[in-house]
N, CA, C and O atoms as a GROMACS GRO file, in nm:
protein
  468
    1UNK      N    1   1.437  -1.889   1.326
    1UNK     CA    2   1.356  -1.910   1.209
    1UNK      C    3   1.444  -1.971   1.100
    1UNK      O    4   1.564  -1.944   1.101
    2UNK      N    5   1.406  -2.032   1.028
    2UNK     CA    6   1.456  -2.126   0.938
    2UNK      C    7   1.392  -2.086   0.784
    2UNK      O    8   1.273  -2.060   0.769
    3UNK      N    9   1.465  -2.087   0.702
    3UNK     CA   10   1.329  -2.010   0.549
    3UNK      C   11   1.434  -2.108   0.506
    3UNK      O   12   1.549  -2.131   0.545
    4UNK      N   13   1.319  -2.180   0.370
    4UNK     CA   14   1.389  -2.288   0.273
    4UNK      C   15   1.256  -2.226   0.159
    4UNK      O   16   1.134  -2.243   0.152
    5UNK      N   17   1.361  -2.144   0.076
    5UNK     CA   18   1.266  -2.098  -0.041
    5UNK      C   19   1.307  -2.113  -0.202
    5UNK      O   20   1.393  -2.050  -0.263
    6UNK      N   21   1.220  -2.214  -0.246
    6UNK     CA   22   1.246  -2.239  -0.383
    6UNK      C   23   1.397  -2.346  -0.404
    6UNK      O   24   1.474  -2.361  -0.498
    7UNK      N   25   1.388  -2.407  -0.266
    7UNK     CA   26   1.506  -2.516  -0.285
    7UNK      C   27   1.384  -2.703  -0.253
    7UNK      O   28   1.409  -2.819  -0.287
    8UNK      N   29   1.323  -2.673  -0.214
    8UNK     CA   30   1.261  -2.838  -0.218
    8UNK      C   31   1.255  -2.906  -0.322
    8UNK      O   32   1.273  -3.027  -0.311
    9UNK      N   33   1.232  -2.855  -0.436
    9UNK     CA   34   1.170  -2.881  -0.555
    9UNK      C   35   1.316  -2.947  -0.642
    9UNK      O   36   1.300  -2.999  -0.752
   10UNK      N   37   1.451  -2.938  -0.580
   10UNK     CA   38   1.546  -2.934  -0.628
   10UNK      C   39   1.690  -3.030  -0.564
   10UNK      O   40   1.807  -3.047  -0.598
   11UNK      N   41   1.568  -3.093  -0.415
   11UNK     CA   42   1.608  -3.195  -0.331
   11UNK      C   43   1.638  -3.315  -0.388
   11UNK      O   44   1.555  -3.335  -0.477
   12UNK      N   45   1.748  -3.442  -0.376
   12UNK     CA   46   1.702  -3.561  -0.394
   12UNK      C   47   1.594  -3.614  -0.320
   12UNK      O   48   1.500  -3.674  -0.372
   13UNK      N   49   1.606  -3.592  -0.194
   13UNK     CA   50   1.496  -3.657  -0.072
   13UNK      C   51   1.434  -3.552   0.005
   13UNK      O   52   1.473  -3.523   0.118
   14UNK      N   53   1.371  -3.514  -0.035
   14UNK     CA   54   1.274  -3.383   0.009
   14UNK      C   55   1.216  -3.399   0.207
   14UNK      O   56   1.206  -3.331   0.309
   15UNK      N   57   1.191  -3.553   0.147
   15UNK     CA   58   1.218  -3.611   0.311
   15UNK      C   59   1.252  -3.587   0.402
   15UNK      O   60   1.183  -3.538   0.492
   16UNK      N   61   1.399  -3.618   0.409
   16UNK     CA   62   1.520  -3.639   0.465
   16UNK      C   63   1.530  -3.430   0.494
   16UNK      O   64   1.518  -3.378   0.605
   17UNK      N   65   1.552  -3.354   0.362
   17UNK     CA   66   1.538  -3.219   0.365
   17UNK      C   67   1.439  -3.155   0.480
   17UNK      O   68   1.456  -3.056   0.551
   18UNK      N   69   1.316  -3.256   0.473
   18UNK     CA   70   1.202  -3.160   0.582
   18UNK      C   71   1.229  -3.214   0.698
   18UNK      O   72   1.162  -3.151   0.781
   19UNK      N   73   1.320  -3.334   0.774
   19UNK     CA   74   1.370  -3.348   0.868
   19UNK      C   75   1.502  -3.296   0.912
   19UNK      O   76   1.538  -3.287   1.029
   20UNK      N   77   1.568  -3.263   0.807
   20UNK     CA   78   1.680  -3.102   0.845
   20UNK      C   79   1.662  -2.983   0.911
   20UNK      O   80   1.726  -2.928   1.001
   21UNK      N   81   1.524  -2.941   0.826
   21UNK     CA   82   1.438  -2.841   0.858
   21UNK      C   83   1.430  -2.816   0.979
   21UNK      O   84   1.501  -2.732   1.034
   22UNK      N   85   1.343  -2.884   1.035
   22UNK     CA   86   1.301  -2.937   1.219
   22UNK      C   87   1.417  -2.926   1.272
   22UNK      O   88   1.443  -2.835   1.350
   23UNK      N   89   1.538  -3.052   1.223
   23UNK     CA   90   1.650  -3.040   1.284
   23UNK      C   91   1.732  -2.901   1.303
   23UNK      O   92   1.796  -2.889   1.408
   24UNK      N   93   1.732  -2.801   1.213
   24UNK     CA   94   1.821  -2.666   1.201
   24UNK      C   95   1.723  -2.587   1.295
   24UNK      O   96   1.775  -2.501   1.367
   25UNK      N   97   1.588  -2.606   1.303
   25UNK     CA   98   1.485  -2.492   1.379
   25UNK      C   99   1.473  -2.567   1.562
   25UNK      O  100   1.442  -2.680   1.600
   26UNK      N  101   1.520  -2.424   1.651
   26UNK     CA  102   1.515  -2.480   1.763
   26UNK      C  103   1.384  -2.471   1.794
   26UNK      O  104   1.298  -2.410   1.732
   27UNK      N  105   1.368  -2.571   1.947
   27UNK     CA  106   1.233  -2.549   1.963
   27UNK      C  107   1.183  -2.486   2.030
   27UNK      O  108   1.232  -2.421   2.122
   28UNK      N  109   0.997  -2.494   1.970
   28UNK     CA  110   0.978  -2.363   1.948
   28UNK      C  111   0.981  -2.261   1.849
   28UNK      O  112   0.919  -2.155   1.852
   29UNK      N  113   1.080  -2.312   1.737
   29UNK     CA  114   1.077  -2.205   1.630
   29UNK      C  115   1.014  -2.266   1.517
   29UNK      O  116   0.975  -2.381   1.493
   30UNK      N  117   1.015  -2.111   1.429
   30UNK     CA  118   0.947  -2.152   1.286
   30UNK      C  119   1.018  -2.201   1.186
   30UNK      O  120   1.138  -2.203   1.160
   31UNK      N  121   0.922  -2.241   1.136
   31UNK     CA  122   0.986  -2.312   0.972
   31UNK      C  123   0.921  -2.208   0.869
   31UNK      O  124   0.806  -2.183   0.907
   32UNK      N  125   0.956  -2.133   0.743
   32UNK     CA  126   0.920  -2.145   0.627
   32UNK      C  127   0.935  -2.185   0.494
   32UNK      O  128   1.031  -2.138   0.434
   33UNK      N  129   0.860  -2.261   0.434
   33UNK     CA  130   0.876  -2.327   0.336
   33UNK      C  131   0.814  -2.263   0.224
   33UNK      O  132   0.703  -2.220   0.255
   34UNK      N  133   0.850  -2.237   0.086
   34UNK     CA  134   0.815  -2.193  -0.010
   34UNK      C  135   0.913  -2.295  -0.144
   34UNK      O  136   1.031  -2.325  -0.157
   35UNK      N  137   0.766  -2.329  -0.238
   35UNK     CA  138   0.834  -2.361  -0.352
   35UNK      C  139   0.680  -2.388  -0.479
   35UNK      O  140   0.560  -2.411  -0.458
   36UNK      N  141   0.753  -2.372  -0.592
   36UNK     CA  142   0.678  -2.384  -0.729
   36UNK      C  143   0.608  -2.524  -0.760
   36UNK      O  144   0.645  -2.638  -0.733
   37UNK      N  145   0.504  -2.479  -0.820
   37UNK     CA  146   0.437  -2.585  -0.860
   37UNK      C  147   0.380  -2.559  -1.004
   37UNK      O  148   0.477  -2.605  -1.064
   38UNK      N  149   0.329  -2.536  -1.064
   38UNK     CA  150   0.288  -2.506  -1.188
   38UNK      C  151   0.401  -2.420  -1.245
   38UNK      O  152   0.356  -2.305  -1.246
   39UNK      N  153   0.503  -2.420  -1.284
   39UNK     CA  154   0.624  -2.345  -1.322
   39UNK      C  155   0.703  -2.463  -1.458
   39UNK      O  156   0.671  -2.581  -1.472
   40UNK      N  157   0.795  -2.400  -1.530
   40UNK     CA  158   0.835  -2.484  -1.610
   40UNK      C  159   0.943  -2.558  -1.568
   40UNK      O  160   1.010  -2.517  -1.474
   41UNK      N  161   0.965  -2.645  -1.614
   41UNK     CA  162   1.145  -2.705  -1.565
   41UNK      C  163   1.244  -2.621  -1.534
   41UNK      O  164   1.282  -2.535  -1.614
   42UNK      N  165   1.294  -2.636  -1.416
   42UNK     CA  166   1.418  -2.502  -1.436
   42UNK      C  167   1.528  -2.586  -1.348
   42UNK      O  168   1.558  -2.557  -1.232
   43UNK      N  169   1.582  -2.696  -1.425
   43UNK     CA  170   1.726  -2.744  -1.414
   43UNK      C  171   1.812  -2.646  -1.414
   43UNK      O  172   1.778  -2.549  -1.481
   44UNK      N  173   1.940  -2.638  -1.346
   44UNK     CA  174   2.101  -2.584  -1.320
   44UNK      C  175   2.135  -2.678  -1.318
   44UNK      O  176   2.124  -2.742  -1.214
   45UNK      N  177   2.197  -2.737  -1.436
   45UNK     CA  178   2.318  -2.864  -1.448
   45UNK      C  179   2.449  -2.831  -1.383
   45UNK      O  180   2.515  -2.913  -1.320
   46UNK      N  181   2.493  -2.673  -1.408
   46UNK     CA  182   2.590  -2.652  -1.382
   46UNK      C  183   2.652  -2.617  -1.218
   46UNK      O  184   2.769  -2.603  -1.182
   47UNK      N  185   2.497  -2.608  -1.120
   47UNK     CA  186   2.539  -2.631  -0.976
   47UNK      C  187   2.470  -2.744  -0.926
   47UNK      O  188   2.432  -2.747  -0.809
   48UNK      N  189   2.445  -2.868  -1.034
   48UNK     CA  190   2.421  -2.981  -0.998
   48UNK      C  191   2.253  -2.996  -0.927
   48UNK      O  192   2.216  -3.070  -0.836
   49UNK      N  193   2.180  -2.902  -1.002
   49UNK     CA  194   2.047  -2.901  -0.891
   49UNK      C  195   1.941  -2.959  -1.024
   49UNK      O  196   1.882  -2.886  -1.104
   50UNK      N  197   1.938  -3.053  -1.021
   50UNK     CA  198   1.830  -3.106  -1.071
   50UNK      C  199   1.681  -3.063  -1.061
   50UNK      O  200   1.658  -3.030  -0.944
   51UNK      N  201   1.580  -3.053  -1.133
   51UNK     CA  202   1.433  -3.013  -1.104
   51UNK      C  203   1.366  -3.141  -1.101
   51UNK      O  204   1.377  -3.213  -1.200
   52UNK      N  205   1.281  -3.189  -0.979
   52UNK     CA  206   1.259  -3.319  -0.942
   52UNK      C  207   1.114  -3.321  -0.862
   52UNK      O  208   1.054  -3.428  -0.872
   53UNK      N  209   1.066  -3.244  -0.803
   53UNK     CA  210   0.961  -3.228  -0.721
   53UNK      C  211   0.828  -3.111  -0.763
   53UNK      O  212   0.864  -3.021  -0.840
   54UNK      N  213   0.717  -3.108  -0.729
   54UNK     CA  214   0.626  -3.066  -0.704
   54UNK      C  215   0.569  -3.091  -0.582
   54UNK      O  216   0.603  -3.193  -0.522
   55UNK      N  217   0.484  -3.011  -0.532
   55UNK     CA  218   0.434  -3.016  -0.393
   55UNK      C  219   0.291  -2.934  -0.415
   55UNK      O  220   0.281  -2.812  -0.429
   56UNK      N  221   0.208  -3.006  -0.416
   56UNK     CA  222   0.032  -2.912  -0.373
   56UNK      C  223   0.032  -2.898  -0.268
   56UNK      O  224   0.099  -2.970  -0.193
   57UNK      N  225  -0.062  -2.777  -0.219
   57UNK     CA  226  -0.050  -2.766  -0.092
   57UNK      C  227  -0.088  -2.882   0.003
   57UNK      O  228  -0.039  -2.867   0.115
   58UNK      N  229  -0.155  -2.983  -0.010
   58UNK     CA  230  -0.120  -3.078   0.100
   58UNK      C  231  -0.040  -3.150   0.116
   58UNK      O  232  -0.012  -3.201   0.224
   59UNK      N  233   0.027  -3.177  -0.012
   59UNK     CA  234   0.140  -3.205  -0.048
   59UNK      C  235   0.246  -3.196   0.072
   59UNK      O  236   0.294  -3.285   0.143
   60UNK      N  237   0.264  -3.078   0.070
   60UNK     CA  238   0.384  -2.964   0.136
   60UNK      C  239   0.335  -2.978   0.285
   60UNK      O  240   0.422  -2.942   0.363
   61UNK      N  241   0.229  -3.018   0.340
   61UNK     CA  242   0.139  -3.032   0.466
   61UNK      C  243   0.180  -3.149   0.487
   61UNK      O  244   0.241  -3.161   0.594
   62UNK      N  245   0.165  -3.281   0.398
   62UNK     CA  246   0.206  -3.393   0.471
   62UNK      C  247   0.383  -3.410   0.482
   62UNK      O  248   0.442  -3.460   0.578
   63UNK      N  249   0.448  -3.352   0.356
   63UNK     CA  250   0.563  -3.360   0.440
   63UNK      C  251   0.645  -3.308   0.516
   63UNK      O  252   0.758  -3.339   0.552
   64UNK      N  253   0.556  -3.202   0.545
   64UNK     CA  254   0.630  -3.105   0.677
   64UNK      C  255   0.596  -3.182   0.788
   64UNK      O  256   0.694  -3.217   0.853
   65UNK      N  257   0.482  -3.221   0.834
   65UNK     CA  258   0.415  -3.291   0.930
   65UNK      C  259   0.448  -3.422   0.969
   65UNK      O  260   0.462  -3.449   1.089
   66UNK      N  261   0.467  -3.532   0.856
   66UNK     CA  262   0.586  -3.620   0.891
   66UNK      C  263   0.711  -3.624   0.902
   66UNK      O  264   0.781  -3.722   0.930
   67UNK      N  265   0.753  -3.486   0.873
   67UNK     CA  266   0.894  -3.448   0.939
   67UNK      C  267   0.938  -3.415   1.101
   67UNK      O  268   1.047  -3.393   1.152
   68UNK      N  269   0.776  -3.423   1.166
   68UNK     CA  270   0.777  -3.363   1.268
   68UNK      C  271   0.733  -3.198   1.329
   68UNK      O  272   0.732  -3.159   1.446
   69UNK      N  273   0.701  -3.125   1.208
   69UNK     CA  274   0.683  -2.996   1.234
   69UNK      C  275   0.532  -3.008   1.214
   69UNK      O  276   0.470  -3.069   1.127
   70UNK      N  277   0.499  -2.952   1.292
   70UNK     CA  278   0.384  -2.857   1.320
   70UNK      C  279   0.331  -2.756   1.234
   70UNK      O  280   0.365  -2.640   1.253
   71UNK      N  281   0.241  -2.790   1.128
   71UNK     CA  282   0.199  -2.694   1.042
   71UNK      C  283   0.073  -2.595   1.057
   71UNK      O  284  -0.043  -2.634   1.073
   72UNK      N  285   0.116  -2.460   1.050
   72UNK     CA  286   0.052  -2.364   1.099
   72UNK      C  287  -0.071  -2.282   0.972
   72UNK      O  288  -0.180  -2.230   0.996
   73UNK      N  289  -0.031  -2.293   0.894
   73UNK     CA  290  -0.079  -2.261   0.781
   73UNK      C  291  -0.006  -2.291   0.639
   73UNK      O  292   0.116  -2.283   0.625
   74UNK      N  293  -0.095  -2.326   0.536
   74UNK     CA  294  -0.010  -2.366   0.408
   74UNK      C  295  -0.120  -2.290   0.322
   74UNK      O  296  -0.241  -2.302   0.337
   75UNK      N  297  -0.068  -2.222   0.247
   75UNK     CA  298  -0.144  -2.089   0.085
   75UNK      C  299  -0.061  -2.121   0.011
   75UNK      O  300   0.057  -2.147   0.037
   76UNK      N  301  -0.128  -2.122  -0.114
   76UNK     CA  302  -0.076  -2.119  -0.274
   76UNK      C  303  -0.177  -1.992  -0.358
   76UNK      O  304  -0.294  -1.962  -0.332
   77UNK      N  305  -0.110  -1.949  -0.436
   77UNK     CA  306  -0.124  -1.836  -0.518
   77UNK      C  307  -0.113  -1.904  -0.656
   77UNK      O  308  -0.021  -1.986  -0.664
   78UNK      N  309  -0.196  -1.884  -0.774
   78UNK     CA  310  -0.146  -1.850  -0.928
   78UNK      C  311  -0.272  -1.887  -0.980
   78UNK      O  312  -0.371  -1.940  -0.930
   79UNK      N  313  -0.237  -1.834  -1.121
   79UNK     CA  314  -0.365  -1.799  -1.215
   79UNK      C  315  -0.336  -1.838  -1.366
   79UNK      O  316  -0.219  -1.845  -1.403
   80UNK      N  317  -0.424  -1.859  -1.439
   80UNK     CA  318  -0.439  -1.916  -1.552
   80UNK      C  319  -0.327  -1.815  -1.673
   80UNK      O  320  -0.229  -1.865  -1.730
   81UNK      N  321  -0.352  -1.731  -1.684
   81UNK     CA  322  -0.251  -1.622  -1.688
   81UNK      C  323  -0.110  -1.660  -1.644
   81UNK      O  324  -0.033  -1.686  -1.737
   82UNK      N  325  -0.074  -1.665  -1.555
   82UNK     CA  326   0.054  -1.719  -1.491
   82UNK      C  327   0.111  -1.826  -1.558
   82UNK      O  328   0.204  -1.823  -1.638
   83UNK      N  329   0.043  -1.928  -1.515
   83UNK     CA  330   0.064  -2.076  -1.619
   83UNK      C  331   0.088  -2.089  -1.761
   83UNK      O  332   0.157  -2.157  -1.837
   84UNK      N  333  -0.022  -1.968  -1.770
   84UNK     CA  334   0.019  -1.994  -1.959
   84UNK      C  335   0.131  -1.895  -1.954
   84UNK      O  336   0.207  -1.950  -2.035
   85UNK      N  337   0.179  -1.813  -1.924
   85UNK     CA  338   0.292  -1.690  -1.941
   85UNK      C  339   0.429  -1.782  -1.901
   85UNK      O  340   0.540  -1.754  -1.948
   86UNK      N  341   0.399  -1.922  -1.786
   86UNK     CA  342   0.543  -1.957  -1.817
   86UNK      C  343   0.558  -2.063  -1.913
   86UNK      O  344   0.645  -2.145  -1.883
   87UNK      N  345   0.491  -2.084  -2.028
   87UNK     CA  346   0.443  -2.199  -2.118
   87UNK      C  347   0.591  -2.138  -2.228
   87UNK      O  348   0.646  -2.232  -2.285
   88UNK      N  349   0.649  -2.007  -2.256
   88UNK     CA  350   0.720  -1.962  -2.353
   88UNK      C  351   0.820  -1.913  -2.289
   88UNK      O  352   0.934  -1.953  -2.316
   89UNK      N  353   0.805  -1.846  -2.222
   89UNK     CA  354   0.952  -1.781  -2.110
   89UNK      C  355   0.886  -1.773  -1.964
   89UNK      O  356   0.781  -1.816  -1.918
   90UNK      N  357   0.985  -1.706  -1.915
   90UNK     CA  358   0.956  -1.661  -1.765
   90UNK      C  359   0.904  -1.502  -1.766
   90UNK      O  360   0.960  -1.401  -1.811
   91UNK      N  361   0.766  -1.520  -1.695
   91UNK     CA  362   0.685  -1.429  -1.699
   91UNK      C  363   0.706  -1.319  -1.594
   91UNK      O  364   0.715  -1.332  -1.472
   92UNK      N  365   0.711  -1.191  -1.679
   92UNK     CA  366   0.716  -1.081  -1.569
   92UNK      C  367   0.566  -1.024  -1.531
   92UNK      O  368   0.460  -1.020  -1.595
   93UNK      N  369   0.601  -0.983  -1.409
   93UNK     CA  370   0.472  -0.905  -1.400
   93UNK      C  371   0.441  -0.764  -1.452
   93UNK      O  372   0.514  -0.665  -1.453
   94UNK      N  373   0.320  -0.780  -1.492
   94UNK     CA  374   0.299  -0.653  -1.588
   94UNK      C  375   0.154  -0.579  -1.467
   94UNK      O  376   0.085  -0.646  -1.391
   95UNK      N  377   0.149  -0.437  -1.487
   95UNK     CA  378   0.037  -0.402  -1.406
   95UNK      C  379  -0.109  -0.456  -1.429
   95UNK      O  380  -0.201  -0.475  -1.350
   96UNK      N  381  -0.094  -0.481  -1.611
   96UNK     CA  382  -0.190  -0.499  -1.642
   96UNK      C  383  -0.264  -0.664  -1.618
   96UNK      O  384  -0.371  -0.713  -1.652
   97UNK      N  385  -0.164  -0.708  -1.554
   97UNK     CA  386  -0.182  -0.878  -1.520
   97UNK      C  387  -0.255  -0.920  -1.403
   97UNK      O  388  -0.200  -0.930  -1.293
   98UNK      N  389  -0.351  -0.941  -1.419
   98UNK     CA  390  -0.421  -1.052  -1.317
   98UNK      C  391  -0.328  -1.063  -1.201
   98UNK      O  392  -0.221  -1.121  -1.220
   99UNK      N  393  -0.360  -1.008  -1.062
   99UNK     CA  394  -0.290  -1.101  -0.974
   99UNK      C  395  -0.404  -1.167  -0.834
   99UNK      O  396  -0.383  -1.196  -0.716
  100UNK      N  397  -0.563  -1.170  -0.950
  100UNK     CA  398  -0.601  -1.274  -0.882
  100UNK      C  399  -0.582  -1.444  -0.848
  100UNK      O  400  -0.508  -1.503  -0.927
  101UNK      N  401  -0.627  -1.503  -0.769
  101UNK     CA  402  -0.582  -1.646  -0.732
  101UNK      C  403  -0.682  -1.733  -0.761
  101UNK      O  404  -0.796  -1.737  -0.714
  102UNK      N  405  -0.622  -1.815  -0.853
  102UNK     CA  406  -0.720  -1.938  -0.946
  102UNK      C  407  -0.734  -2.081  -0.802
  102UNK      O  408  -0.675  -2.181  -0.843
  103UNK      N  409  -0.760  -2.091  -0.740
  103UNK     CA  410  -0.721  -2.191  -0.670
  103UNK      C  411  -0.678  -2.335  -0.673
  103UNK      O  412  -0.612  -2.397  -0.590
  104UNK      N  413  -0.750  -2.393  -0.834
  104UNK     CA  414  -0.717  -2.478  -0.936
  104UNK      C  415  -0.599  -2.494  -1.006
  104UNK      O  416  -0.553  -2.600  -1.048
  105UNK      N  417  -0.540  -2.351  -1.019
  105UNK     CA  418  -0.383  -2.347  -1.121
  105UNK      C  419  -0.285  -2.258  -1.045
  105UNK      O  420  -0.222  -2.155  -1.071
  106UNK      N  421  -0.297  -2.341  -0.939
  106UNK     CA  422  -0.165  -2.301  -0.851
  106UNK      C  423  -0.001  -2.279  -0.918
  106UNK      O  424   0.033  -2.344  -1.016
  107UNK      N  425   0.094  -2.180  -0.852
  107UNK     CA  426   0.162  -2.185  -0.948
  107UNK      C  427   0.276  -2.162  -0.806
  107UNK      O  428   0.379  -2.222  -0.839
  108UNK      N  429   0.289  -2.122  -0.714
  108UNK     CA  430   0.365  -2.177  -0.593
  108UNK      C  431   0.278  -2.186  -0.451
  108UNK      O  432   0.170  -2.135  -0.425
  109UNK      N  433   0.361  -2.264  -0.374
  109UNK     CA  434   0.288  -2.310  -0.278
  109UNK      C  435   0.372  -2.264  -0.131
  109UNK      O  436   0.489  -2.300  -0.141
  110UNK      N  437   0.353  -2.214  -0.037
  110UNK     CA  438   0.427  -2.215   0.078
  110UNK      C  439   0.368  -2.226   0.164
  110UNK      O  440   0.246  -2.230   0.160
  111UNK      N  441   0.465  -2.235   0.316
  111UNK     CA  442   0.399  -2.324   0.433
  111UNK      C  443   0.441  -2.210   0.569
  111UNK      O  444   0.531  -2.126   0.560
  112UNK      N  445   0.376  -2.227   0.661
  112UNK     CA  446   0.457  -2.189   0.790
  112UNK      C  447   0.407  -2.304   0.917
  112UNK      O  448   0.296  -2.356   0.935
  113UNK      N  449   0.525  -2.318   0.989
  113UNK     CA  450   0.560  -2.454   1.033
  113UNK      C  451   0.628  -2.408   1.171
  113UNK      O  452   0.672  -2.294   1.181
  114UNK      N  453   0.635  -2.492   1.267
  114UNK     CA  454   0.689  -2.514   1.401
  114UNK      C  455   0.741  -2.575   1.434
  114UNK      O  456   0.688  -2.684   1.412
  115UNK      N  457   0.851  -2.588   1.497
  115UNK     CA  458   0.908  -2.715   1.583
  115UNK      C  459   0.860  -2.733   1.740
  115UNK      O  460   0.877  -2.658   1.837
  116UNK      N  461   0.800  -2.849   1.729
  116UNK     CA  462   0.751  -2.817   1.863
  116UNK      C  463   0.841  -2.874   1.985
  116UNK      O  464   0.809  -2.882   2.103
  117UNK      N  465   0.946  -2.907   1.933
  117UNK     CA  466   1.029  -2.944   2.041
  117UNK      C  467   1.019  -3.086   2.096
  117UNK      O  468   1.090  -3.120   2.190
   0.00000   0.00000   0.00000
């Protein structure tokens, strides 16, 4: 199994990255992919990771799939609430918070994926 979580978004060639993917997963195995989409900028200058990408969920479907993997299922989660909570800082979860799913104001997206060899 292969997990790439909360690094796509931070790729030069996200591409090239989802054909690593395949490449590191033997076949037969899984891929998981997870990353943000409705979230604020969150550059690290200082380990050189630029913030560069978004992915909707079909998004994240077509380029797993022209990477060669086999996509098994792709879900996104977030809520209006969410979105606006990361508008000022980074939002914690509170009990009292919504953790229903807006399907419109997605706020990350992840995948599960195959190599089919």
């Amino acid at each position: 199994m292969v997990i790439c979580e909360q690094v796509l978004e931070h790729v030069l060639d996200p591409w090239v990255a989802a054909e690593n993917l395949r490449g590191l997963c033997v076949a037969g195995g899984h891929v998981v992919v997870s990353t943000p989409f409705l979230i604020r900028v969150h550059e690290l200058p200082a380990y050189g990771m630029p913030d560069l990408w978004r992915f909707t969920p079909r998004g994240l479907r077509v380029l797993l799939e022209r990477a060669g993997l086999e996509v098994d299922e792709v879900h996104s989660w977030g809520n209006r609430d969410c979105v606006v909570g990361n508008f000022d800082r980074w939002a914690a979860y509170r009990r009292w918070h919504s953790l229903r799913s807006e399907p419109d104001l997605v706020v990350q997206v992840w995948a599960f994926a195959r190599n089919p060899g």
